[in-house]
N, C-alpha and C positions, 0 to 999 in steps of 0.2 A: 304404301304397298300397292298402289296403285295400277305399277307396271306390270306388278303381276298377273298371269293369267287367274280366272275362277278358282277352278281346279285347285292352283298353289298358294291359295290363299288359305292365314291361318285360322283356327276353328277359334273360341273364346275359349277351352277349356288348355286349347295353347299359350292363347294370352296371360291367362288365370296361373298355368305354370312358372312362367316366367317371373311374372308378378312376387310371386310365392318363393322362388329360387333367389330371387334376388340379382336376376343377371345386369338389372337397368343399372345398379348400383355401382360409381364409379371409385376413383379417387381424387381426394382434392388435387393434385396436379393435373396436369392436364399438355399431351403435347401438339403442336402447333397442327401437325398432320391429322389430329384427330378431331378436331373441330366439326366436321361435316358428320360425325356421327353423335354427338354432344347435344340433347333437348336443351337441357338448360343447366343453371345451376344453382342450389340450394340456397341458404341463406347461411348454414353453417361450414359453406366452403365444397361439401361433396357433387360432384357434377353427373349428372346423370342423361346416361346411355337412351338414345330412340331406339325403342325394341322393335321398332319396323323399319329401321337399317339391319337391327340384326337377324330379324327373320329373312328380307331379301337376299342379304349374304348366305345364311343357309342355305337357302332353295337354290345361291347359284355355286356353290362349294359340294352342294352333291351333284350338283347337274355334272360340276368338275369331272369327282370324284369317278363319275357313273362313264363317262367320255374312255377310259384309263381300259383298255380292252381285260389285260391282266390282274386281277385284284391284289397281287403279291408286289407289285410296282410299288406301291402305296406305302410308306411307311410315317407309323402315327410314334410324336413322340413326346415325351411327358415327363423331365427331374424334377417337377413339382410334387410331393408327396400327395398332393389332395386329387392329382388329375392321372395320379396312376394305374388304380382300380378301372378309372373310366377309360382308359387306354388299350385298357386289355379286354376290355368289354368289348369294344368299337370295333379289335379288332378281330375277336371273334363272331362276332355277325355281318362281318363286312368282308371276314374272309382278307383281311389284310395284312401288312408286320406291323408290329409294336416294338418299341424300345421304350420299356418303364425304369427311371432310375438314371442313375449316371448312365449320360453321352458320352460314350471313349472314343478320345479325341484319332482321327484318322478313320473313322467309317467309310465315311465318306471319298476319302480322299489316297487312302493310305492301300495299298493293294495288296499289300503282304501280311497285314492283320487278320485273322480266321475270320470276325465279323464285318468284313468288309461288305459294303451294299455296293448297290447300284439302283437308286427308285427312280421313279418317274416324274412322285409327288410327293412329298412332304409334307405333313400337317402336325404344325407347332402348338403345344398350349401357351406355351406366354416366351415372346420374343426375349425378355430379359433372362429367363431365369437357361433357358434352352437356346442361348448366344452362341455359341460353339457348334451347333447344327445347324444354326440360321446363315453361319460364316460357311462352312463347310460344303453346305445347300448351293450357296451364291458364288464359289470356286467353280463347279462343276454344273451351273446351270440350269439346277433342279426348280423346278415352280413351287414355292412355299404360299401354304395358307395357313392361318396364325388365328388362335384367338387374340386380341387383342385388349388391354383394357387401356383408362383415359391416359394414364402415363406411360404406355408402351410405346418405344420407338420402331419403327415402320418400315427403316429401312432394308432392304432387300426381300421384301415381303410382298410377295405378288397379289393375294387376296384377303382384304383383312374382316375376319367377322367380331363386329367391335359388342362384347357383354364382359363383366364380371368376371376375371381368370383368377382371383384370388378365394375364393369363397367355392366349399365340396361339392354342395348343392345346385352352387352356379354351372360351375365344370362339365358335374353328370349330367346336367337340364341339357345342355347345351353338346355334350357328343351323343345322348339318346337320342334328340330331335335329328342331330344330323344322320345316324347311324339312321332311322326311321327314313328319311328321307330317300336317304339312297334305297335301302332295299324296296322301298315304293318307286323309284327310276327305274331300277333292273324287272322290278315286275314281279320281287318275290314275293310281299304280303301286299294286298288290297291298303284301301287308304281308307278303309272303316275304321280299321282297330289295330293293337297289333299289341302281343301277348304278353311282351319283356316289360316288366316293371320298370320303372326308370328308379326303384332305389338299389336294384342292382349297378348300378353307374357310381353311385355314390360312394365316396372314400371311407373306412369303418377303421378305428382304432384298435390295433390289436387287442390293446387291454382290455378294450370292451366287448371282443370278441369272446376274451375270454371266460370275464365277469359274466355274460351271458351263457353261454356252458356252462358253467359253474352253477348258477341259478338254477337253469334247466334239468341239469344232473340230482341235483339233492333235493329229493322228492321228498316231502315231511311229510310219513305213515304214521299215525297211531300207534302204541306199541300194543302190543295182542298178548292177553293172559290166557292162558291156559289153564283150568278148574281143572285139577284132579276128580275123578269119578268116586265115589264113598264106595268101600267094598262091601260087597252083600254077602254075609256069613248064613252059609249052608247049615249050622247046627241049628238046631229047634231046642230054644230054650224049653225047660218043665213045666209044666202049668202048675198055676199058684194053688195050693190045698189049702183047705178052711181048716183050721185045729181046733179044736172043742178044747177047752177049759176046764179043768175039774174045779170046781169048789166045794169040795167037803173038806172036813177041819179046819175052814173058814171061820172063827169068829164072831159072832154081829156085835154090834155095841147095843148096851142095855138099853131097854126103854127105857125113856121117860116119864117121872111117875110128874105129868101136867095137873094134876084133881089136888094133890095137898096144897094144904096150908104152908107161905112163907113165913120163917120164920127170919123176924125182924133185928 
């Protein structure tokens, strides 16, 4: 990272992300175009990504980006389920289009379709899976930039930024940093900090979207009793009277005459 200026060089706590996201992580295949982005390779076959090709590529993928006078020129696109969420993100802070989900075929090309475009630039998450916009792109002469990973083919692919396209984590690392970058070209947040969490980029399973509602929602209260109050009776019981006893025409039992003699 060398060639880069000061300024665009990345912090450790960039590196420490990346690291953590898992962008370096490749695939065991590998193709022939991709070699110059390729550190080495494991010993259990997986090839792994120079994360300082792919920060160079960022820094010059927004410089792209930022060049584009119009930000609606720009369209971001993603049928990979995992790089959907991060698409619609990108393109709301970039102020861009998106197309998350199935590419229908003639956007690009087709003039009588309602969703027809016309961009300026193009930016693919993975060349294989989004082949139909990358064919489509290179009909009409649009500049594509592609995430790339070690088996992705390169063709018609004008800038390739080579990390991890298969993995949620990898994806949103990798369009928050760029999204980050540009809005630091245009001059709209500083290069201290900048407020969006990058797990908003990340792709979230509905199901667990909802198991978590769910969770949230049923709040385990104690169940609360209620004591009835004891009624307090207004009447004033009688007070107790002492009753005197008669004992005349009692009987006593006879003395005992103790002084005689037994008689044996």
């Amino acid at each position: 990272m060398s060639s880069l200026p000061a300024i665009l060089q990345p912090k450790e706590d960039d590196i420490q992300k990346l690291l953590a996201a898992e962008v370096h992580i490749g695939t065991t295949n590998s193709d022939f175009k991709m070699r110059d982005y390729i550190w080495k390779r494991r010993p259990d076959g997986v090839n792994i990504i120079n994360i300082g090709k792919t920060w160079e590529k960022l820094v010059y993928a927004a410089r792209v980006i930022v060049a584009i006078e119009n930000p609606q020129d720009i369209v971001v696109i993603s049928a990979r389920p995992y790089g959907q969420r991060a698409v619609l993100k990108f393109a709301q802070y970039t102020n861009t289009q998106s197309i998350a989900g199935r590419f229908t075929p003639g956007t690009f090309t087709n003039q009588i379709t309602k969703q027809f475009r016309e961009p300026r630039l193009v930016i693919i998450t993975d060349p294989r899976v989004d082949a139909q916009a990358v064919k489509e792109a290179s009909y009409t002469n649009i500049p594509i930039i592609a995430f790339c990973d070690t088996d992705a083919n390169l063709k018609y692919v004008d800038l390739v930024i080579p990390g991890n396209n298969k993995s949620k984590h990898s994806i949103g690392l990798l369009y928050w940093l760029l999204a980050r970058e540009v809005l630091r070209l245009r001059g709209t947040i500083s290069r201290d900090s900048w407020d969006v969490a990058v797990d908003l980029f990340f792709f979230r399973d509905p199901e667990e979207i909802e198991k978590s509602e769910e969770t949230q929602n049923a709040v385990v209260t104690a169940p609360t009793v209620v004591y009835d109050e004891p009624a307090i009776s207004t009447t004033v019981e009688p007070a107790f009277e002492a009753t005197t006893q008669s004992w005349e025409g009692v009987t006593t039992a006879p003395d005992a005459q103790w002084g005689g003699e037994a008689n044996w």
